[in-house]
Structures are given as C-alpha cells and as structure tokens.
C-alpha positions as CSV (number, residue, x, y, z in Angstrom):
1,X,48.9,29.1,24.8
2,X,46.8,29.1,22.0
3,X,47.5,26.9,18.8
4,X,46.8,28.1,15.1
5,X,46.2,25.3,12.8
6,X,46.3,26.4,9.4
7,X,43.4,25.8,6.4
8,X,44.8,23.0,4.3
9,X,44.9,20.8,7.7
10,X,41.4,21.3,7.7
11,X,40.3,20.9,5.0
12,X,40.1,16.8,4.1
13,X,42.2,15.0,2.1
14,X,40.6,13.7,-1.6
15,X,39.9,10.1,-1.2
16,X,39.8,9.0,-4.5
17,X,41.6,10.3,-7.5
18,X,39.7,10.7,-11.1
19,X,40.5,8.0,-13.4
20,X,42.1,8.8,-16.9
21,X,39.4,8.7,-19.6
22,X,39.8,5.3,-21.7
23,X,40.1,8.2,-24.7
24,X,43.7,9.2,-23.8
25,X,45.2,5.8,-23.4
26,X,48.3,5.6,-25.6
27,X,48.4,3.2,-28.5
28,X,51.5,1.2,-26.7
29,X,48.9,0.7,-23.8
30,X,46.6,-1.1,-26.2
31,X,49.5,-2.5,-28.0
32,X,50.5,-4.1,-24.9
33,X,46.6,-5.3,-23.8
34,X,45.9,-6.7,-26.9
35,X,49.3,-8.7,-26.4
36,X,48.6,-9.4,-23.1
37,X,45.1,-11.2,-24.1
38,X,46.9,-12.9,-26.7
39,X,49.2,-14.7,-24.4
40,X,46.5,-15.6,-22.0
41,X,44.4,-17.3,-24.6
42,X,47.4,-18.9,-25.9
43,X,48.2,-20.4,-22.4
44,X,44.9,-21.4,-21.3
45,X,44.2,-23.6,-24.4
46,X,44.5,-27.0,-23.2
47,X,46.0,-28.7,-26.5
48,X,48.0,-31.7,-26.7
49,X,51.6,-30.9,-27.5
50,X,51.1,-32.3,-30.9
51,X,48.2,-29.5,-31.6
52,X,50.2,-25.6,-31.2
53,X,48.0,-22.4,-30.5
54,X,49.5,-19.5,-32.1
55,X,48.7,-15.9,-33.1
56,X,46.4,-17.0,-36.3
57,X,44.4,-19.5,-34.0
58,X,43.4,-16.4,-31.4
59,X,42.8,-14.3,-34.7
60,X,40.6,-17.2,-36.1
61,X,39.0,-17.6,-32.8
62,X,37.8,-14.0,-32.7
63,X,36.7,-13.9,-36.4
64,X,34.6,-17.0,-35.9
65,X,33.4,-15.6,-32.7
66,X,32.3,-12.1,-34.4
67,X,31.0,-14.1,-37.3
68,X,28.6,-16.6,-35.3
69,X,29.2,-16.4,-31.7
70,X,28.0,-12.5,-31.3
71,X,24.9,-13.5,-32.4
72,X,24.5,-16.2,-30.0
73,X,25.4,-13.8,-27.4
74,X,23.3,-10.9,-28.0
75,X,20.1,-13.5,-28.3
76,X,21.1,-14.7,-25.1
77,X,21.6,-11.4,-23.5
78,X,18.3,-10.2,-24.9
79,X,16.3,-13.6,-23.6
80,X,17.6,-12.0,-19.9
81,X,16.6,-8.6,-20.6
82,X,12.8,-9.9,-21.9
83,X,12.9,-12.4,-18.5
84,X,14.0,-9.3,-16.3
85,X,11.3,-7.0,-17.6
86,X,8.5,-9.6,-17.5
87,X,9.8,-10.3,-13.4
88,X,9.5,-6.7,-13.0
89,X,6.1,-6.2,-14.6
90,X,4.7,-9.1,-12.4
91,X,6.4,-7.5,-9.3
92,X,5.0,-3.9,-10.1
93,X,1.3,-6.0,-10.8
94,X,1.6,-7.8,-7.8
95,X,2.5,-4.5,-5.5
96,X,-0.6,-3.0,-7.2
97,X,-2.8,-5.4,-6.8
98,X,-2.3,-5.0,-2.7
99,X,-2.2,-1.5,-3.2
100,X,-5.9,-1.5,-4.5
101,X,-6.7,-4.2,-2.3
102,X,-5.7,-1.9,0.4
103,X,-7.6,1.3,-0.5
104,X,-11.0,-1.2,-1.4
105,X,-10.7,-2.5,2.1
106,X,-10.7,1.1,3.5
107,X,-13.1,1.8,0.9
108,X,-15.4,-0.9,1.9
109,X,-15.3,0.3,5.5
110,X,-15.6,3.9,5.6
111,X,-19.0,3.4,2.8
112,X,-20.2,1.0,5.8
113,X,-21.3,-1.4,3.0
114,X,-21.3,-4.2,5.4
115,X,-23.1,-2.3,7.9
116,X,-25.5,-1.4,5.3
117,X,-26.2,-5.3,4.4
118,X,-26.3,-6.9,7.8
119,X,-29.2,-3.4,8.6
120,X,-31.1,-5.1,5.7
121,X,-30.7,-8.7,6.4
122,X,-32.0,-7.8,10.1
123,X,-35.0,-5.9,8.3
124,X,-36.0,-9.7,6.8
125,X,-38.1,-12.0,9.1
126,X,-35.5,-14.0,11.5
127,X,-35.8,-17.6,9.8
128,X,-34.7,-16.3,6.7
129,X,-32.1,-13.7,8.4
130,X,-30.7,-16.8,10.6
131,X,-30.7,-18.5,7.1
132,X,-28.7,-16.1,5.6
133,X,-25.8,-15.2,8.6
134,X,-25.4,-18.9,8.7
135,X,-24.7,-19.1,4.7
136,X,-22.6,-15.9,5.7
137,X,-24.6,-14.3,3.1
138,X,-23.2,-10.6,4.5
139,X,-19.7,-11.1,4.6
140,X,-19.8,-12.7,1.1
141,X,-21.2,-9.8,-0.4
142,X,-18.3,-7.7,1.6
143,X,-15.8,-9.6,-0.4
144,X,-18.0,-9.3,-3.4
145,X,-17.8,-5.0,-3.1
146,X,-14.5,-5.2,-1.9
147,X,-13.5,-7.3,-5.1
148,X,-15.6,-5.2,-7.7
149,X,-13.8,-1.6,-5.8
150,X,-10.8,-3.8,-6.3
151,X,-10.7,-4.0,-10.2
152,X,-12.4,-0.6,-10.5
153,X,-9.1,0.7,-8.6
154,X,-7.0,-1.7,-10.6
155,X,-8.5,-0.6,-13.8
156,X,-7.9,3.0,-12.9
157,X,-4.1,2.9,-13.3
C-alpha cells in the first residue's frame, strides 16, 4: 500500500518568527515602559523612610545624568574602544611579525645562505676556520640574514 504525504508536511516548520520593528510599537507600549522604569528606579532606591523617591527625583536623576553623566560615559566607552584597537594592532603586529619570520626562514634556506658561509669559512686556513665555528661565527650571520630578510618582509606590508 503505498502512502502519499502531502507538501506542507515536508516542507519544515519556521523556527523563529520575525520580530516587530521597534518603529511600530504603540505609544501605550512606551507609555507603559517608561512607567515601568519609573517604578523600578523608585523601588530600588535604598532611602531611609524619612527621605521619599518620587517621579521628580527619577526625572532629576536623568537630567543630571544627560547633563554630566553622558559625558563620563561616552569618555569611558571611548578609553575601551582606543584600548581594544591598540590590543588588536599589537595582535595583527605580532601575527606578522611570525609571518615574516616564517617566509625569512624559508628565505634563508632555499638562497642556501648558510651553506654559502660555512663553503667560505672552510675556504680559510683551519686555525682560523676552527676559530670561527667555535665563536659560531656561521650561524650568527644566519640569524643576521634571516633578521635583515625579516624587516625587509616586515617593511613590505
């Protein structure tokens, strides 16, 4: 027996509906937010009984606030935004500093610099040769290249 299961079963269910756009919120809504906050502020004042919080105190509150207090709060937003920035320049500088490290090591070993060096040294007589491999004379001059390919790299980007 064969079954026929029709489209809309198929097809999935939405998951989430679209919020309403804060645009076409009623004035009562806001009437009754704005009342709303002014009952929370009004209860979580901790006053003595013989100092009341009313309506004009909240009002006062948010004058004094928009008068002073926005100021201190956009300084102290922007002081996070100027530390976040500065964290992420040091981060991208730091990831491209072993970026370039990277390509002056492979740099440094497909030009066969160090082969190159320790070929010369071995031309020199063998006192002074032994001199210089015991200094490490060759691998000093590695990290020399390697450093100067380094900022050459760096000083590309």
């Amino acid at each position: 027996m064969i079954t026929l299961i029709p489209d809309h079963a198929l097809s999935p269910a939405p998951i989430w509906k679209p919020r309403q756009p804060l645009a076409s919120i009623s004035g009562r809504a806001l009437l009754v937010i704005a009342l709303m906050l002014i009952s929370a502020f009004a209860l979580a004042d901790d006053t003595t009984e013989e100092e009341t919080t009313s309506v004009v105190d909240f009002f006062q509150y948010t004058v004094d606030w928009l008068g002073d207090g926005i100021y201190k709060t956009a300084d102290t937003v922007l002081e996070r935004i100027q530390v976040w920035i500065f964290l992420w320049y040091l981060e991208l500088k730091i990831s491209m500093i072993s970026m370039a490290a990277s390509i002056a090591d492979v740099l440094v070993a497909s030009l066969s610099i160090t082969e190159n060096i320790k070929s010369a040294i071995s031309g020199l007589d063998s006192r002074t040769a032994a001199m210089l491999y015991y200094l490490r004379i060759p691998d000093a001059l590695s990290m020399l290249f390697s450093a100067y390919i380094t900022r050459f790299i760096l000083d590309l980007f």
